[in-house]
C-alpha positions in Angstrom: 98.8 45.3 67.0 102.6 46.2 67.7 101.8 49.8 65.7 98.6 50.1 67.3 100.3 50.3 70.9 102.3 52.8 69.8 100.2 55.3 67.6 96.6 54.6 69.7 98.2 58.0 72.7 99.0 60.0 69.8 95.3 59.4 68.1 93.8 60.0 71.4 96.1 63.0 72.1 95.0 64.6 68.9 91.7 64.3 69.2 91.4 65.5 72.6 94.3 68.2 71.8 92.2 69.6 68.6 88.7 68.5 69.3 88.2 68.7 72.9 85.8 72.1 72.3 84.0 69.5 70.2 83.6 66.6 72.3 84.4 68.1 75.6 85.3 67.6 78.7 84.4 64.3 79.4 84.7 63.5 75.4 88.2 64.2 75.7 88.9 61.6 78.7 87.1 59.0 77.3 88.9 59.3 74.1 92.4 59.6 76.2 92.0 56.6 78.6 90.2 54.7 76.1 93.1 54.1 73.6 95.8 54.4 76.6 93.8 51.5 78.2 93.7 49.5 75.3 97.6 50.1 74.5 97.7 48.2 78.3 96.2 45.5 77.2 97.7 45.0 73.9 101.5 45.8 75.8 100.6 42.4 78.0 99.3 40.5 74.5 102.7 41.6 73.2 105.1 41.2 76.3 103.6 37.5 76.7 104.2 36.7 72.5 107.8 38.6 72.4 109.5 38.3 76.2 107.7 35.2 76.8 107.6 33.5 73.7 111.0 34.8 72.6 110.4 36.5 69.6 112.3 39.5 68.3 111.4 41.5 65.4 111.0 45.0 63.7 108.1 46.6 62.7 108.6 48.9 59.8 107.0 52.5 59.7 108.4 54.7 57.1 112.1 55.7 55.7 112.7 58.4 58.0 116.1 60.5 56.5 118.4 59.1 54.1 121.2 61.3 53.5 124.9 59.8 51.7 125.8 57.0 54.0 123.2 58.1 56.8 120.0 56.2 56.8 117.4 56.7 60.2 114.3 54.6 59.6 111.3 55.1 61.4 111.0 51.8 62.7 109.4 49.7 66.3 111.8 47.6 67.8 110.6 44.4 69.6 112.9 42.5 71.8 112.4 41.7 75.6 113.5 44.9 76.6 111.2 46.9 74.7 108.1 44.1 75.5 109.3 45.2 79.7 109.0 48.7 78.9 106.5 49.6 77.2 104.2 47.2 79.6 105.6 49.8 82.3 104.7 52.8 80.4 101.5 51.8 79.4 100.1 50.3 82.1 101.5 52.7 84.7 100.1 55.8 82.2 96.7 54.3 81.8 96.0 54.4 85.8 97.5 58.2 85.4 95.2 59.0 83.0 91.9 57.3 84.7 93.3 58.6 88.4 92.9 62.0 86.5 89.4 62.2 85.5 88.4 62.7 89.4 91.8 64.6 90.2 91.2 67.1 87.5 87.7 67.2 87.6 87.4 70.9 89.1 90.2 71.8 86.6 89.2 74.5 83.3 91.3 72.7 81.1 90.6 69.0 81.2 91.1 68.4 77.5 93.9 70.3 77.0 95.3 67.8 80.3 94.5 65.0 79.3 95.8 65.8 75.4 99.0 66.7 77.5 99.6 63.0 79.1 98.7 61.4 76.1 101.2 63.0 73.7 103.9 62.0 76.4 103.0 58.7 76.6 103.7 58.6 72.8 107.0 60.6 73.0 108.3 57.3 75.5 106.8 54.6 73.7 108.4 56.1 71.2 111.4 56.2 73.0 111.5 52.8 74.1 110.5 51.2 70.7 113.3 52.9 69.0 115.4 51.2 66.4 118.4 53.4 66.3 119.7 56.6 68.0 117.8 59.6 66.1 114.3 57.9 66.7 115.6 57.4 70.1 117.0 60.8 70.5 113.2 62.3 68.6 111.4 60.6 71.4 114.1 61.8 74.0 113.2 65.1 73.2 109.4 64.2 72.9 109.2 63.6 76.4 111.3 66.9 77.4 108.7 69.1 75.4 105.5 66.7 76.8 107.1 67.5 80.3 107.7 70.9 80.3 104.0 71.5 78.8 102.8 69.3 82.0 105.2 70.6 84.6 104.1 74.3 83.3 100.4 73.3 83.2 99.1 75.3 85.7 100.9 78.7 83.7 99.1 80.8 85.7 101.5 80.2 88.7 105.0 82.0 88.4 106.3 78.9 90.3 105.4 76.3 88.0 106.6 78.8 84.7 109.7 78.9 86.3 109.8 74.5 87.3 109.2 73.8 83.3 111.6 75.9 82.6 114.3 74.8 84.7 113.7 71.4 83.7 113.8 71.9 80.2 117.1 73.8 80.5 118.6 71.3 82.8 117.5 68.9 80.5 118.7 70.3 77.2 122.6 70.1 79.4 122.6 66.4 79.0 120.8 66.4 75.9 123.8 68.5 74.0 126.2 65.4 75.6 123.5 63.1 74.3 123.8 64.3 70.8 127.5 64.0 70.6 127.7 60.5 72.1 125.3 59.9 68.3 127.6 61.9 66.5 130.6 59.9 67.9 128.6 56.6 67.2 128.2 57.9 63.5 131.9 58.8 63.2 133.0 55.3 64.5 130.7 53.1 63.3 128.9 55.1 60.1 125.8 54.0 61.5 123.3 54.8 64.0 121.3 51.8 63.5 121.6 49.5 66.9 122.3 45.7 64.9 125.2 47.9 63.4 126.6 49.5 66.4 126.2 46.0 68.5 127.7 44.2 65.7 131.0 46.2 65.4 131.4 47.6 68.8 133.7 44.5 69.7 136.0 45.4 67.2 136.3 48.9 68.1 137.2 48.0 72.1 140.7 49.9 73.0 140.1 52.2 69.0 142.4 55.7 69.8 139.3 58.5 69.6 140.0 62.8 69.7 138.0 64.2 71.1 138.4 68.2 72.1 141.6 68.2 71.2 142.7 64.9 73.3 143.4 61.5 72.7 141.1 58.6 74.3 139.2 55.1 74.0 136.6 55.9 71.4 134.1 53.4 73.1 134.8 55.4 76.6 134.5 58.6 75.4 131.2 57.8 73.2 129.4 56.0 76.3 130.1 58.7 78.4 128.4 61.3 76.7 125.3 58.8 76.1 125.2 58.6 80.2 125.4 62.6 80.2 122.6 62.6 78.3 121.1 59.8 80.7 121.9 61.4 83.9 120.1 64.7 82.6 116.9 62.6 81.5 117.2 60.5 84.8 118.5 63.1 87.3 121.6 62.3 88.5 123.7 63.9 90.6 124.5 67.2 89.2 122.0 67.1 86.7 118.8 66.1 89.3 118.0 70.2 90.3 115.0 70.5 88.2 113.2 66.8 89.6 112.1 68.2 93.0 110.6 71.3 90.8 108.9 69.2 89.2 106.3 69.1 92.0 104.5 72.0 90.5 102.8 70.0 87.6 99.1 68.4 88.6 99.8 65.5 91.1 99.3 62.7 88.2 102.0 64.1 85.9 104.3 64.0 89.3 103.2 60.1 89.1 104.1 59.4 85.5 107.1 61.7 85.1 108.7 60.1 88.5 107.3 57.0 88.0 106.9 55.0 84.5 108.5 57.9 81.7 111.0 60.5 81.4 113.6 60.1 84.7 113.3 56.2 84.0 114.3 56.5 79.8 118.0 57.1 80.6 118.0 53.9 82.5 116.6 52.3 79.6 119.2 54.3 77.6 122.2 52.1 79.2 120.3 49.2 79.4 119.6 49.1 75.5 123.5 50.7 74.6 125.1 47.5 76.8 126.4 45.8 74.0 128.8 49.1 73.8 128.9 50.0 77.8 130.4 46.4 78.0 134.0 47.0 76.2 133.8 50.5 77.7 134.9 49.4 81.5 135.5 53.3 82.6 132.4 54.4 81.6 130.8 51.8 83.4 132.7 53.2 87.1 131.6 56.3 86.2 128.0 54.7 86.2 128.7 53.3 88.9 130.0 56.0 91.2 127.2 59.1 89.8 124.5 56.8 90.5 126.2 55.7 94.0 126.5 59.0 95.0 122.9 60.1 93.9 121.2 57.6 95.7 123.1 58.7 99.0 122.7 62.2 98.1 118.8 62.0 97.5 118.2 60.1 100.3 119.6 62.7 102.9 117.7 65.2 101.1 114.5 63.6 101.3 114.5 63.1 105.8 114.9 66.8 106.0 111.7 67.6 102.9 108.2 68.5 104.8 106.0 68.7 101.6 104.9 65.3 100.6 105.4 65.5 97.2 108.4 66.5 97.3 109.5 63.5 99.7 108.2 60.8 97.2 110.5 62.7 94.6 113.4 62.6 96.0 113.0 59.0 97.0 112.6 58.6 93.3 116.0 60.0 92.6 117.5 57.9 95.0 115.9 54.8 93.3 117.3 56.0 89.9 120.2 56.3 91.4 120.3 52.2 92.7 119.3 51.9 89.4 122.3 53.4 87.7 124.5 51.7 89.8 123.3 48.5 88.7 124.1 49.3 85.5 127.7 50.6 85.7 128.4 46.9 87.8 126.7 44.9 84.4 123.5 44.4 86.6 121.1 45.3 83.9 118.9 42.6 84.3 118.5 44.1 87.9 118.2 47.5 87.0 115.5 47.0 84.7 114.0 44.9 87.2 113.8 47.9 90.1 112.6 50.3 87.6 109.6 47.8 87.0 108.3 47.4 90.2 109.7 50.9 91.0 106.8 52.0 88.7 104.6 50.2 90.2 105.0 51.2 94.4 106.1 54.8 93.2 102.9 55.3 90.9 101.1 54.5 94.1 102.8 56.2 96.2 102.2 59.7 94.1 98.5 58.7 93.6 98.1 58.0 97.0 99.6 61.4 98.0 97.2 62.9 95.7 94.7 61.4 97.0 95.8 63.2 100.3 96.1 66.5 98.6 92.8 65.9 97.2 91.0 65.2 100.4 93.1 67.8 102.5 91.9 71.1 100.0 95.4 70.7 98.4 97.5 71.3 101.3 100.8 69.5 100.7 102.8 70.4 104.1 102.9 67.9 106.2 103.3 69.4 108.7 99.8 70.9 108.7 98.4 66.6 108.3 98.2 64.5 110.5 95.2 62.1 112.3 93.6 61.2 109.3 94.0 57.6 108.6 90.2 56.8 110.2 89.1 59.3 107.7 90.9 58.2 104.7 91.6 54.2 105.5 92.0 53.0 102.0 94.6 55.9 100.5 96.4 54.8 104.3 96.6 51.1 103.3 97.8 51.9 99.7 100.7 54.7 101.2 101.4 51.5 103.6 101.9 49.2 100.8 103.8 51.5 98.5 106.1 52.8 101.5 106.7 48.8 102.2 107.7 47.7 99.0 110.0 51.2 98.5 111.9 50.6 101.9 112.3 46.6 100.9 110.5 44.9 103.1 109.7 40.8 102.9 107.7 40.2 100.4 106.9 43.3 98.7 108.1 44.3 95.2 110.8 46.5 96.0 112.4 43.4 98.2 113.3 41.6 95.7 114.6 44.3 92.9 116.7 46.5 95.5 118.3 43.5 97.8 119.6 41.9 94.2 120.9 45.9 92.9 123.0 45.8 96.2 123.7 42.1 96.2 124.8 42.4 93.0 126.7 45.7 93.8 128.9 43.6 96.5 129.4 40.6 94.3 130.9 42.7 91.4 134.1 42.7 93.6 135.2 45.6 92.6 136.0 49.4 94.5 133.6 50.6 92.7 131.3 47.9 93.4 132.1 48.3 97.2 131.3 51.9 96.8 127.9 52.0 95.3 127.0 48.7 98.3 127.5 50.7 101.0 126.1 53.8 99.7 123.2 51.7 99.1 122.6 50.1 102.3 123.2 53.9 104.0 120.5 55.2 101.7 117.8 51.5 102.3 118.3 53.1 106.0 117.4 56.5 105.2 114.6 55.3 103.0 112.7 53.9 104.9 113.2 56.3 107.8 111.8 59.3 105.5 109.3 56.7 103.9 107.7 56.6 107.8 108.3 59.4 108.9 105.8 60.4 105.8 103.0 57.9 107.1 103.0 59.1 110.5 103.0 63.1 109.7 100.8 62.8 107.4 98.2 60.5 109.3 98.9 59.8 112.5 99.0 62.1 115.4 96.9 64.9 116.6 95.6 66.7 113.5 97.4 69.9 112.3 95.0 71.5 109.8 92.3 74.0 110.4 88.7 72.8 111.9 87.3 73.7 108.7 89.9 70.8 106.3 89.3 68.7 109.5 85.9 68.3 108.5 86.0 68.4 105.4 88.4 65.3 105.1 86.7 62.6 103.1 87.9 59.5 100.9 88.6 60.2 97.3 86.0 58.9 94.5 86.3 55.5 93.1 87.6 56.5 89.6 90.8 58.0 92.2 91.0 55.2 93.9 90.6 51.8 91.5 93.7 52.7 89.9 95.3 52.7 93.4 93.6 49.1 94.1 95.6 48.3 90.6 98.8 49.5 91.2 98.9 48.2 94.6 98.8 45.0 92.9 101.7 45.6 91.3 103.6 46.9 94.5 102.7 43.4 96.3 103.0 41.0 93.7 105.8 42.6 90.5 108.6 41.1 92.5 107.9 37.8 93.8 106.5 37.0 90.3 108.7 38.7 88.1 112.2 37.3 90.1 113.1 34.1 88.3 112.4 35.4 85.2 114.3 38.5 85.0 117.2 38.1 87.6 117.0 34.5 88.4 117.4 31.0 86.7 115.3 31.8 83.9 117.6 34.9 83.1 119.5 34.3 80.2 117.0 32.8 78.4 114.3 35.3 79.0 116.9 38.5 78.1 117.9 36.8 75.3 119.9 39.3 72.8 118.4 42.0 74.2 120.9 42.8 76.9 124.3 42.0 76.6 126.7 40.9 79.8 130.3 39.8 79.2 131.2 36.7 80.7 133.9 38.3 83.5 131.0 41.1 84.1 128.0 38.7 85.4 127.5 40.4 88.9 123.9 39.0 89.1 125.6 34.8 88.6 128.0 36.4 91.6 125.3 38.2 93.7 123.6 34.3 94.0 126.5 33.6 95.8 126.9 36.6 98.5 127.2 35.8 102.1 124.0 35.8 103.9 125.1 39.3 106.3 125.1 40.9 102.5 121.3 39.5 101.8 120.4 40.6 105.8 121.8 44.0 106.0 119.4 46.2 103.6 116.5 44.5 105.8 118.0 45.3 109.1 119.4 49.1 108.3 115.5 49.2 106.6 114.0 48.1 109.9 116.4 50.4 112.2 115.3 53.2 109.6 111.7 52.4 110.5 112.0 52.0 114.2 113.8 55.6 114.3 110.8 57.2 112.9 108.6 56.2 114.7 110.6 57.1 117.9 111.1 60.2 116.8 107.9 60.6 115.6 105.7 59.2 117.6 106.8 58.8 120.9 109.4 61.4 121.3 108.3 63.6 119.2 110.4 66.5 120.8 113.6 64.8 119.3 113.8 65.9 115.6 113.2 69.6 116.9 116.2 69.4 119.5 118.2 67.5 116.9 117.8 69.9 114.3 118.7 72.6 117.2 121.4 70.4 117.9 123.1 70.2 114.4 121.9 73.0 112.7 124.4 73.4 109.8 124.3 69.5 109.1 120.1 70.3 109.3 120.1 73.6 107.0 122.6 71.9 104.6 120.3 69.0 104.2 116.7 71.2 104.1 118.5 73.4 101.5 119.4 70.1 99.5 123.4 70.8 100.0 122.7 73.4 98.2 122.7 73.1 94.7 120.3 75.5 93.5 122.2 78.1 94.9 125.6 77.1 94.2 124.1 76.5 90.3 122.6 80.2 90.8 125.6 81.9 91.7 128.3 79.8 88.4 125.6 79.9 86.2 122.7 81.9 86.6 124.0 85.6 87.7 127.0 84.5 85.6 125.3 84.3 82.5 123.1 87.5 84.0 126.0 89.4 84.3 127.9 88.5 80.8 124.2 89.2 79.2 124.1 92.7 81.2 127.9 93.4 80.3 126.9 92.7 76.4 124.1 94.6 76.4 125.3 97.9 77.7 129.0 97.5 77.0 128.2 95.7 73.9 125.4 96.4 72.3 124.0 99.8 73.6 127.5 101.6 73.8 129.7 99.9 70.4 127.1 98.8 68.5 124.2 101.5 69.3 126.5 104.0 69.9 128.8 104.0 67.3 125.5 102.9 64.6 122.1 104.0 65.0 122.3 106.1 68.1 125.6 107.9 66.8 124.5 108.8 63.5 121.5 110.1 65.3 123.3 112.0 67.7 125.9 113.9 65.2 122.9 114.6 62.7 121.2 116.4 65.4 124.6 118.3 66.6 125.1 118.9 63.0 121.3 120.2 62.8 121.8 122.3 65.7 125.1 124.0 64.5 123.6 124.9 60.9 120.3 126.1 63.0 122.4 129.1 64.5 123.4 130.3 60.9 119.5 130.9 60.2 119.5 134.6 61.8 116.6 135.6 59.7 118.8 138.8 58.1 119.4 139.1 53.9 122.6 140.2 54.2 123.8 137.5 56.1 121.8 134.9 54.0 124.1 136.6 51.2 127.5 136.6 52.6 126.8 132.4 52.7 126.0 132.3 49.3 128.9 134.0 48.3 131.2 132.1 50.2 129.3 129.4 48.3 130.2 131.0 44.8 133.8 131.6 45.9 134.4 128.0 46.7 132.7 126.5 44.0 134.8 128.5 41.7 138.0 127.6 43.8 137.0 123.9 43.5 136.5 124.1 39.6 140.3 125.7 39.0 141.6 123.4 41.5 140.5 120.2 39.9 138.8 121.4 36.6 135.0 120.4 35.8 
């Protein structure tokens, strides 16, 4: 059962992937959502025997590489933390891949698709079911490859060539930090198995470490380059440019990249390395300051977006960031509680925006929406329940996972701590300000669009919109259900080994004890948030143009998302254009070329040209060359004999 879970995308992916001129279109989505949907229901057979039960074991699959003292084994790791995840993935992926037999219905190539968002589902349970750092860092890269296939699928589009590409680049950044953080672990503890590095990584706390040239912690300087290769996966700040791009990939792949694999598997990177992050307390501020900073960062971005997908992904690198901040205070528990039932309300959310693309002839600007909801009243309800639980209101999902990230953030009682609280709180305020200012663009008001979309508006087909129904479910219910367990009284015993917290560390025992204004404020900057957008929206709707009249740099700086593109362009990109340029004239075509190839060339046809004069055509000329031939043949010969 625990292989089948695993191995059941991958069969369907190659079937589909190889066979889908066989069995066709609708071959190829049967075959797809038939072994993703029973992976779902085996994840909750297994999350129920191993988180609930308590068991924890290891699945063996094959000797992988042995090499000297290196051994990688190909093998499934069960704990708690793998039982939560890969219930995520699977279950989140399975509605993807129904929601996408009526989204990609129209679409030429449907088995090729759905081959596509199998193969990455595999890559991330992969991932997530990982024994030791090379099978994690194989399906690490499984995903980037799965995602820039997906982000890229529509290749006919110069737009969406150029958003795989710029998100496998960005990715392979934190990757190359990634991979030395493993090559550090091997150094230190001549292992890359997990039970090894847990076991010894106490012993190695305050261990002297070079590293380019300097001297540092070795447990510091090796979980900082695993969170490099975590903030690329998960785009953090400085590493999150290619998220937004990510856009130009079919609406479902928007849904699971954003919302149940990829951004949310260097999350799950931290959470599995805390038994090292622990005895590394500088790496852990770090943590906690990137992921403060991105979730500030995104959130300003995302008031200022107009296309809808676009909104929804910033507010997902916001959430990442919350997330990350949970970590770096020893919040885990919490962290991997908000990415849960973040799945959940941001699946629907991006399923429920393609449902408006859908039913709008693929029109994304919001601004060209609006006075739909009579026409649509079923992807409005499910926008209204995902935009509730992502702002954290009473008693939706997102509630109870974000109010115990910043509760937690506050009872860490640190600077650090303080920080990432009161980044949070200014970011629940912008969140759910952009969350409604979404809602009411996009259905409420006069309508924007042509007559013709006008009447063309209709509700999306029910294979579109049961997987709303179910994730919806999960958007209501994940929190109120899931707290005790996972960040309440049943805590320790439901983590178990899984997740390691040092004793001076435990944030979440503190966050119990916050005072109330701390459990209040996220609620009350979340309901300002809401009542802004709909002034501004709704009843004054002259406001946000006079505003953005008003403060116009503050305005641009925002819509241009402080702009890192072009800041990254100008370092990086024309940079590396001009040192390629500089190389390849200066280099290559005048040194190598010119003093190789093109030079010999250019002498023998000199050379050629010369000698060509000398052919006058006349006998006696002819002879006068051969006897100045004779003459210095004879000169040669009594000048250094035969």
């Amino acid at each position: 059962m625990y292989s089948a879970i695993v191995f059941l995308p991958l069969v369907g992916a190659i079937i589909a992937g190889f066979g889908g001129r066989i069995i066709g279109d609708r071959g190829a989505q049967v075959v797809t959502c038939a072994g993703l949907l029973t992976s779902a229901a085996l994840a909750i057979v297994a999350f129920w025997e191993v988180a609930i039960g308590g068991k924890t074991f290891t699945v063996d699959v094959l000797t992988w590489v042995v090499s000297g003292s290196f051994e990688a084994h190909w093998a499934l790791r069960w704990d708690t933390l793998t039982a939560v995840m890969v219930l995520v993935v699977t279950v989140v992926s399975s509605m993807v891949h129904v929601y996408s037999v009526g989204y990609m219905s129209h679409d030429p190539s449907i088995p090729r698709f759905m081959a596509y968002l199998s193969i990455f589902t595999f890559a991330m349970l992969m991932l997530v079911t990982s024994d030791n750092l090379v099978q994690l860092f194989f399906g690490w890269e499984g995903v980037g490859v799965a995602s820039y296939l997906l982000i890229g699928f529509w290749y006919h589009k110069p737009s969406a060539n150029a958003a795989a590409i710029k998100a496998f680049l960005v990715n392979r950044v934190g990757d190359f930090g990634f991979a030395l953080g493993i090559f550090g672990c091997f150094v230190l503890f001549d292992s890359i198995g997990f039970d090894a590095i847990f076991a010894a990584a106490p012993d190695k706390a305050g261990m002297p470490f070079e590293f380019l040239g300097m001297q540092g912690d070795a447990l510091t300087i090796i979980a900082i380059l695993l969170f490099i290769g975590a903030m690329g996966k998960s785009a953090q700040l400085g590493l999150h440019t290619w998220l937004p791009d990510a856009m130009e990939g079919p609406t479902p792949v928007s849904a699971l990249i954003h919302a149940a694999t990829m951004v949310t598997a260097g999350v799950f990177l931290v959470a599995r390395m805390s038994p090292l992050f622990e005895y590394a307390p500088v790496a852990l501020e770090v943590v906690t300051i990137v992921g403060a900073a991105t979730a500030f960062f995104a959130a300003t971005v995302g008031m200022c977006q107009n296309d809808i997908k676009r909104v929804i992904a910033y507010s997902t690198c916001s959430q990442l960031g919350y997330m990350f901040f949970a970590l770096g205070v020893s919040a885990y528990p919490a962290a991997i509680f908000h990415l849960m039932t973040h799945a959940f309300f941001k699946a629907l959310l991006f399923l429920s925006a393609g449902s408006v693309i859908h039913a709008l002839s693929d029109e994304q600007d919001m601004r060209n929406m609006g006075g739909i909801w009579k026409k649509i009243p079923f992807t409005y309800a499910m926008m209204w329940i995902g935009s509730l639980a992502l702002a954290g209101i009473p008693f939706f999902a997102g509630y109870y996972s974000k109010d115990m990230i910043l509760e937690a953030a506050y009872g860490a009682h640190s600077g650090v701590g303080t920080f990432a609280f009161w980044m949070g709180i200014a970011a629940a305020a912008m969140t759910a300000f952009y969350s409604w200012r979404l809602i009411i663009m996009t259905f409420h008001g006069k309508p924007r669009m042509s007559h013709e979309v006008l009447h063309h508006v209709h509700e999306s087909p029910p294979v579109m919109l049961i997987p709303l129904g179910v994730l919806a479910v999960g958007a209501l219910l994940s929190g109120f259900v899931a707290y005790q367990t996972f960040v309440g009284h049943g805590m320790p015993e439901f983590w178990g080994a899984s997740i390691k917290i040092l004793e001076e560390n435990n944030s979440i025992e503190a966050a119990h004890h916050v005072p109330l204004w701390v459990k209040l404020a996220p609620l009350v900057v979340g309901l300002i948030g809401i009542g802004l957008a709909y002034l501004m929206y709704m009843f004054r709707t002259e406001l946000p143009g006079k505003l953005a009249t008003a403060f116009r740099p503050v305005y641009l700086f925002l819509l241009n998302k402080w702009y890192f593109d072009e800041l990254y362009d100008w370092l990086f990109v024309k940079r590396s254009w001009q040192a390629g340029l500089m190389f390849w004239q200066g280099g290559d075509r005048a040194i190598i070329d010119g003093f190789g190839p093109d030079g010999v060339s250019a002498v023998a046809r000199a050379v050629a040209a010369r000698a060509g004069r000398l052919q006058t055509g006349y006998v006696y000329h002819y002879a006068f060359a051969m006897l100045i031939g004779v003459v210095a043949l004879v000169s040669w010969y009594l000048a250094f004999g035969a």
